[in-house]
Every structure is written in structure tokens, then in C-alpha cells.
SEBA-503491 format. One record per atom (N, C-alpha, C, O): x, y, z. Coordinates in steps of 0.1 Angstrom, whole numbers, plus 5000, padded with zeros to 4 digits. Layout:
<sites>
XYZ
...
</sites>
This chain:
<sites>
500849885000
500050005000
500850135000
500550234995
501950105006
503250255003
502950335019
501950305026
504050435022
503950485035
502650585032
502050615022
502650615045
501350715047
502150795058
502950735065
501850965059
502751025067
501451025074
500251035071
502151015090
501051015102
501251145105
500351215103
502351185109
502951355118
503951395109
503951365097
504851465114
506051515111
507151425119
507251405132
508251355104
509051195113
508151135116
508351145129
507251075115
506550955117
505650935105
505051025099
505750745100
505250715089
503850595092
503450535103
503550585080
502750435087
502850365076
502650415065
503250225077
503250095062
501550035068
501549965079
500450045062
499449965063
499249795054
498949805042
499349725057
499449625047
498349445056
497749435066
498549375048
498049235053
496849195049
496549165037
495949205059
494149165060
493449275056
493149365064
493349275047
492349405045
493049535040
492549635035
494349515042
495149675047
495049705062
495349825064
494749615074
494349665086
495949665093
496049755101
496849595092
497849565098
498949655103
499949585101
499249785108
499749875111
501249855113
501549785123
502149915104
503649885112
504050045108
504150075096
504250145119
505250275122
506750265120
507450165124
507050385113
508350445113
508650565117
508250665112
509650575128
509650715132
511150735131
512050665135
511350855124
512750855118
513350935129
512851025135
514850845129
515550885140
517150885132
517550785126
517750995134
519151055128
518651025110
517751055103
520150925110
520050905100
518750755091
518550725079
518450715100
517350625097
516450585102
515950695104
515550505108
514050475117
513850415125
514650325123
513450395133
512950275145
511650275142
510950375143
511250145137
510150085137
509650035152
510249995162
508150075149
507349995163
505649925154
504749955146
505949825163
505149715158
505649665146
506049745137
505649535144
506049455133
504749405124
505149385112
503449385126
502549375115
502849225115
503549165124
502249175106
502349015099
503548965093
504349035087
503548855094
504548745086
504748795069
505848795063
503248835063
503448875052
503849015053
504149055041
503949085060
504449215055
505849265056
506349375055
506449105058
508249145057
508749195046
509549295047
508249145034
509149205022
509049365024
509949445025
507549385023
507449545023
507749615034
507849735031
507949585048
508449665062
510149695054
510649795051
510649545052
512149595046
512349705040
513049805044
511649685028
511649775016
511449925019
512150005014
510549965029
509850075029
510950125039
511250245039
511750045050
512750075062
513850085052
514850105060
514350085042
515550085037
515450225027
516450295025
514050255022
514050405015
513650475026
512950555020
513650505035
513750545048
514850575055
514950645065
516150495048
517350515055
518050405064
519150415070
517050295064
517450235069
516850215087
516450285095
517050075085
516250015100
517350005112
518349915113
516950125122
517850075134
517750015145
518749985151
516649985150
515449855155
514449875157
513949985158
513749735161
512149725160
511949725179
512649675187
511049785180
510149825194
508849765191
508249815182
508449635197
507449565196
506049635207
506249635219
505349655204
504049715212
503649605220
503149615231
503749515213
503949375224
503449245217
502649245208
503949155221
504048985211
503148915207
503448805205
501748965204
500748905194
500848895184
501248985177
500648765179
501348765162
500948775155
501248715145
499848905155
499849015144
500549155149
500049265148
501749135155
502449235159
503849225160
504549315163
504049075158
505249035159
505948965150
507048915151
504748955135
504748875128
505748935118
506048815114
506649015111
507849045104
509249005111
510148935108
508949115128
510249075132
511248995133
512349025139
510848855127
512148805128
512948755117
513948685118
512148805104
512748835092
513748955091
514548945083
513649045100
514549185099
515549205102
515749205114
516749245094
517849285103
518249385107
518849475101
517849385124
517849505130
517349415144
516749305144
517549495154
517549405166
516049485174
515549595173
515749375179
514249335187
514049425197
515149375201
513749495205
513049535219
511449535218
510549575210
511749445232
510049475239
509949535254
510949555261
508649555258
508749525275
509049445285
508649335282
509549435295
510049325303
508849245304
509149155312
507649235299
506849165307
505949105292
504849065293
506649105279
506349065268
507348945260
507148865251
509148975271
509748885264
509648745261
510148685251
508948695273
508148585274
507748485256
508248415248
506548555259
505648555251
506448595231
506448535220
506948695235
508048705221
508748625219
508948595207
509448555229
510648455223
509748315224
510348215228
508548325222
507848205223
507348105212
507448175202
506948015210
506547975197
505047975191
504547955179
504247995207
502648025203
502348155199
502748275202
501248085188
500748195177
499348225187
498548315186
499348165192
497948205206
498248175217
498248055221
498848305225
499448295238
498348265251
497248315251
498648215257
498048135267
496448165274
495548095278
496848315275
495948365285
494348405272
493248445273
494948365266
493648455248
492348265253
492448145254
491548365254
490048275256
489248285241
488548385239
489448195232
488548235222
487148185222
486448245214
486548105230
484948075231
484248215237
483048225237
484948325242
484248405244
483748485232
482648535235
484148495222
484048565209
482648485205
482648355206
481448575199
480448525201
480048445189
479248345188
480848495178
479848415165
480548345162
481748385163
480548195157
481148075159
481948065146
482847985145
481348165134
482448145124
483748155126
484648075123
483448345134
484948385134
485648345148
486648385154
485048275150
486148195164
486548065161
487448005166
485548035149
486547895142
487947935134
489047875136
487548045126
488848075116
490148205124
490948275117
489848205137
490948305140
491848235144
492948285142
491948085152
493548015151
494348005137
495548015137
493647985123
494147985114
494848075110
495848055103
494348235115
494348325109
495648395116
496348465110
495748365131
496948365140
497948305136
499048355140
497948205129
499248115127
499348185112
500348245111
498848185106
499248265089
499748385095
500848385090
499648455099
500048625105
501848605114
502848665113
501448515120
503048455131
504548495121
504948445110
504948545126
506448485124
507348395128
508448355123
506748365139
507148255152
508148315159
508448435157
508748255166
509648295180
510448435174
510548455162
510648505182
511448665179
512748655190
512648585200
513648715185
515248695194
515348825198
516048915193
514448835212
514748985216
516349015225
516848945234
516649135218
518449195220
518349295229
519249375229
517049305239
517049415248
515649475256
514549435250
515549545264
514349545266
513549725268
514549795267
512749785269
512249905273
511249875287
510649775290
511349975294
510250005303
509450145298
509650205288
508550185313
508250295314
509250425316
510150395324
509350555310
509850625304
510850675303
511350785305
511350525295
512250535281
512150615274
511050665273
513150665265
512950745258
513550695240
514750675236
512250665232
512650605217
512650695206
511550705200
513350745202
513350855189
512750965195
511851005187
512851015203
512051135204
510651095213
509951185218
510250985215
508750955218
509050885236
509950795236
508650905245
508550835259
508050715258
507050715250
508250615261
507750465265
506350505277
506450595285
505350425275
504250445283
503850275287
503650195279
503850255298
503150085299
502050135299
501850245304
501050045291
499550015291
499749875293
500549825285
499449805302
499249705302
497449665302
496649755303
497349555300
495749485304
495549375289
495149255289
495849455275
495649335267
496849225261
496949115257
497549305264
499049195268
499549255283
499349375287
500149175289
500849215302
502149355299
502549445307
502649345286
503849415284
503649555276
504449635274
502149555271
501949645259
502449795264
502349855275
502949825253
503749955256
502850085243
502150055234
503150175245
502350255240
503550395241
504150425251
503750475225
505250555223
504050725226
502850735225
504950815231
504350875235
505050995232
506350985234
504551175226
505551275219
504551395225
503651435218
504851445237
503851535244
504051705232
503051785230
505451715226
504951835220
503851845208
503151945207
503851765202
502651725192
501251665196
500251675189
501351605208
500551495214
500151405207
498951395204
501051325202
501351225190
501251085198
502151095207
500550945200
500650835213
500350705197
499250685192
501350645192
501150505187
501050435202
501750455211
500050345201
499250285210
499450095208
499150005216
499850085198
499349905193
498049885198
497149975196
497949805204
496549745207
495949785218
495249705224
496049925224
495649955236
494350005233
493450015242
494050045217
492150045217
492649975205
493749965201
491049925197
490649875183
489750005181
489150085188
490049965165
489150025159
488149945146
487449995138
488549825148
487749725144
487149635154
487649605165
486149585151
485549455159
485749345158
484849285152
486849295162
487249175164
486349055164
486548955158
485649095169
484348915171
483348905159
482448835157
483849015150
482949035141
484149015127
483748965116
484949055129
485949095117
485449165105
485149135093
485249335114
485149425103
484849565110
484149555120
485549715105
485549805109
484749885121
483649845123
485149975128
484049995138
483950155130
484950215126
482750215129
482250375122
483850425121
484850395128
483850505113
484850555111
484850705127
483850775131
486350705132
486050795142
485950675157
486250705168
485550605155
485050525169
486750395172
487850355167
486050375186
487450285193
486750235202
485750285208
487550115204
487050035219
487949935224
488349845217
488149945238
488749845245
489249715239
488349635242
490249655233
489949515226
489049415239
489049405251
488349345226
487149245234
488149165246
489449165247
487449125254
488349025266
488448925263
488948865273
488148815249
488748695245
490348725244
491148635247
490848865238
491848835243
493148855249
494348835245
492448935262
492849045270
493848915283
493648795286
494849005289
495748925299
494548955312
493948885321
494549085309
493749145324
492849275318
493249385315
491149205316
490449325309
490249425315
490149535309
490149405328
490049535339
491549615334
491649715326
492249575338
493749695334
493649725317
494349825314
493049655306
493249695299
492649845295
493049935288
490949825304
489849945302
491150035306
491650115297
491850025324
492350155328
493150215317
493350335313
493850085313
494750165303
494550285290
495350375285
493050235287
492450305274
492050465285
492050575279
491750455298
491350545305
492850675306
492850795308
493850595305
495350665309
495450715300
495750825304
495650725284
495450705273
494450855273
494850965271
493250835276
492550935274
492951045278
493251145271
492851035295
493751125303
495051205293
494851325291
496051155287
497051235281
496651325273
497351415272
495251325265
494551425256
495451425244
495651535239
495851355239
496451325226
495351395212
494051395211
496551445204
495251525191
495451355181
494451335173
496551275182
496751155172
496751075181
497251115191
496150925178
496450825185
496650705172
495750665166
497750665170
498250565158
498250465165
499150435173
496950365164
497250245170
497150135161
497350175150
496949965164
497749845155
496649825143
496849725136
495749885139
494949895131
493849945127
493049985136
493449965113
492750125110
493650225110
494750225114
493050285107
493950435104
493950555116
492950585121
495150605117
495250705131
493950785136
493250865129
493750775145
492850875155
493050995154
493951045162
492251095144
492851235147
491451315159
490451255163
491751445162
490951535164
491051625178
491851565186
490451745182
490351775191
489451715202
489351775212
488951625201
487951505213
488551395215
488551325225
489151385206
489451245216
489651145225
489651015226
489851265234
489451255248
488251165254
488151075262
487251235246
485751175248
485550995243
485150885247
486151085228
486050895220
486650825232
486050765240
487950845233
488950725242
487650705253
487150595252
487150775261
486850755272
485450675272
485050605281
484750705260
483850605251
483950465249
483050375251
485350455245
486050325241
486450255256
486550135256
486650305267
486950225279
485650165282
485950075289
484750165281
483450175286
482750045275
481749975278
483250035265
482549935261
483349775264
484349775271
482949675260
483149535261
482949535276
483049425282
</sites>
């Protein structure tokens, strides 16, 4: 699909299911640090698009779902996640332990999302280091959100109020597999949340910052002066 500029130094590669699959570039000196890796298929093109960019100087994982972790281990450029993600990243499951899929209501799409998990995987990732809370990555602060992975990290640029998020809201419906109105977000469903309670707070902390962009792991960035409201919208459902 080709970069899309999100801000000023920051890009987005949309690619995979739909185009839903979100992998950021935020250019740092002379080349970028990627966060979130996207799918298995979207290695050729993360390379490609990280190399007219100047080049990849590593990937910051939003955290090890493997539609998020699914390039990185095609890349050469070294891995960081959160301490509480390495787990799960250097792991071999394409459905990490704690993911309940009989909760997901319609029985199609809870038949075809193991399939759809393991086509997306890259499998085990060789992480070369780790981030906490505020770190500082290209210019952007490390934020823990935890609740839909234990480690999920969320990049954070208070002069713009600029927050790539990964999966700390959707903007699709997952139990449904297909867009939520354009403008709208919500909590991801609790099939398959570590801890749904921390993940609402997280969408709640999130709101709190008053961000004008919120670039999270799919669909296209959150712009506007409300935000605030949407986010606070979005903790409140599921």
C-alpha cells in the first residue's frame, strides 16, 4: 500500500488483512525505528519501505501478538520489547495462553481465527534488549498500558501529542471481523485480554494524556480535538 505520513517523522506501512495491519516508522538521525511488526506477510514490504527510509535501526514491539510480531524475525535490526512481553515473544505460540477464544460470540469467526493467527506469526522473535516505562525512543516516551498483553507498551510525543498505541484500543471488531464507524474505538474484546480490567484502565490513561493522534495496531490514526471523549467511550465498552 506505500507509506502514509501520520505526523511530522512518523510514517505508517498499512498492509496484510484488509490493509488493517499497522507497522510505524519514526525517523531517528539518519534512519528509523520501527514499532510494531505487523504480519508474517508484510516482511518484504516493512524491509523495503525501512530501507528508503534510510534504513532500520530496530524494532520496538508494542507487544507479542502475532499480528504484531509477525515480520520481526525476518528483519535485520534487533528486537526490543517490554520486560513483561519477552516471554511470550521468544515463544512459539501463535495464541498465547491467556487468549480465551469461546468468548467471541459468532462461531464462524472463532473457528477461523487460530488459522488466521498462525498465517500472521512469524514465530519465536530473538529479543536483544528490553524497554520499560519512560524510556525514551526517537524522540517519543515509553508508556506501559498493560491489560491486553501484560507488556503492551504505548510510544508517546507530548509536543505534538502524538501516542502509537498498538492494541491499547481497536478500531475494528474483532468478534465480528470488520471496521468499527469511522471515528469510533473500543477496549479490545476480553477473549483476548491478559487482564480486561487493566486493559479498560489503560484505554482510561490514554484518554487522560489528551492526545490530538492516536496511531494504534489497526485502521487508520485517530485524529481530532475530542478524543478524549471517543477514548473514554471506548473504555466503557466490552
Amino acid at each position: 500500500m506505500g507509506l502514509e505520513r501520520v505526523v511530522d517523522g512518523v510514517w505508517l506501512l498499512r498492509g496484510d488483512f484488509r490493509g488493517v495491519m499497522n507497522v510505524y516508522f519514526i525517523e531517528d538521525g539518519d534512519g528509523v525505528v520501527q514499532f510494531d511488526a505487523g504480519s508474517k506477510g508484510m516482511r518484504r514490504a516493512v524491509a523495503a519501505e525501512a530501507k528508503q527510509l534510510g534504513g532500520l535501526e530496530r524494532v520496538v514491539l508494542g507487544h507479542a501478538h502475532a499480528d504484531h510480531r509477525g515480520s520481526a524475525p525476518y528483519l535485520d535490526a534487533p528486537v526490543y520489547c517490554h520486560t513483561d512481553e519477552v516471554a511470550d515473544a521468544e515463544g512459539d505460540a501463535a495464541i498465547v495462553p491467556y487468549m480465551d477464544l469461546s468468548q467471541l460470540p459468532v462461531a464462524p469467526v472463532r473457528w477461523i481465527y487460530p488459522t488466521l493467527l498462525r498465517r500472521w506469526d512469524g514465530g519465536a522473535v530473538k529479543i536483544a534488549g528490553t524497554v520499560s516505562e519512560g524510556d525514551k525512543v526517537a524522540g517519543f516516551e515509553v508508556i506501559h498500558f498493560p491489560g491486553h498483553a501484560p507488556g503492551l507498551i504505548g510510544l508517546w510525543r507530548e509536543s505534538d501529542r502524538v501516542a502509537l498505541v498498538s492494541d491499547v484500543v481497536y478500531q475494528v471488531d474483532s468478534a465480528r471481523l470488520k471496521p468499527l464507524p469511522e471515528g469510533e474505538a473500543s477496549v479490545p474484546h476480553p477473549a483476548w485480554a491478559w487482564n480486561h480490567a487493566k486493559a479498560k484502565e489503560s484505554v482510561r490513561r490514554l484518554a487522560a494524556l489528551e492526545p490530538k493522534v492516536v496511531g494504534a495496531g489497526h485502521e487508520r490514526p485517530l485524529r481530532g480535538e475530542n478524543l478524549r471523549e471517543t477514548l473514554e467511550r471506548a473504555a466503557e465498552k466490552h
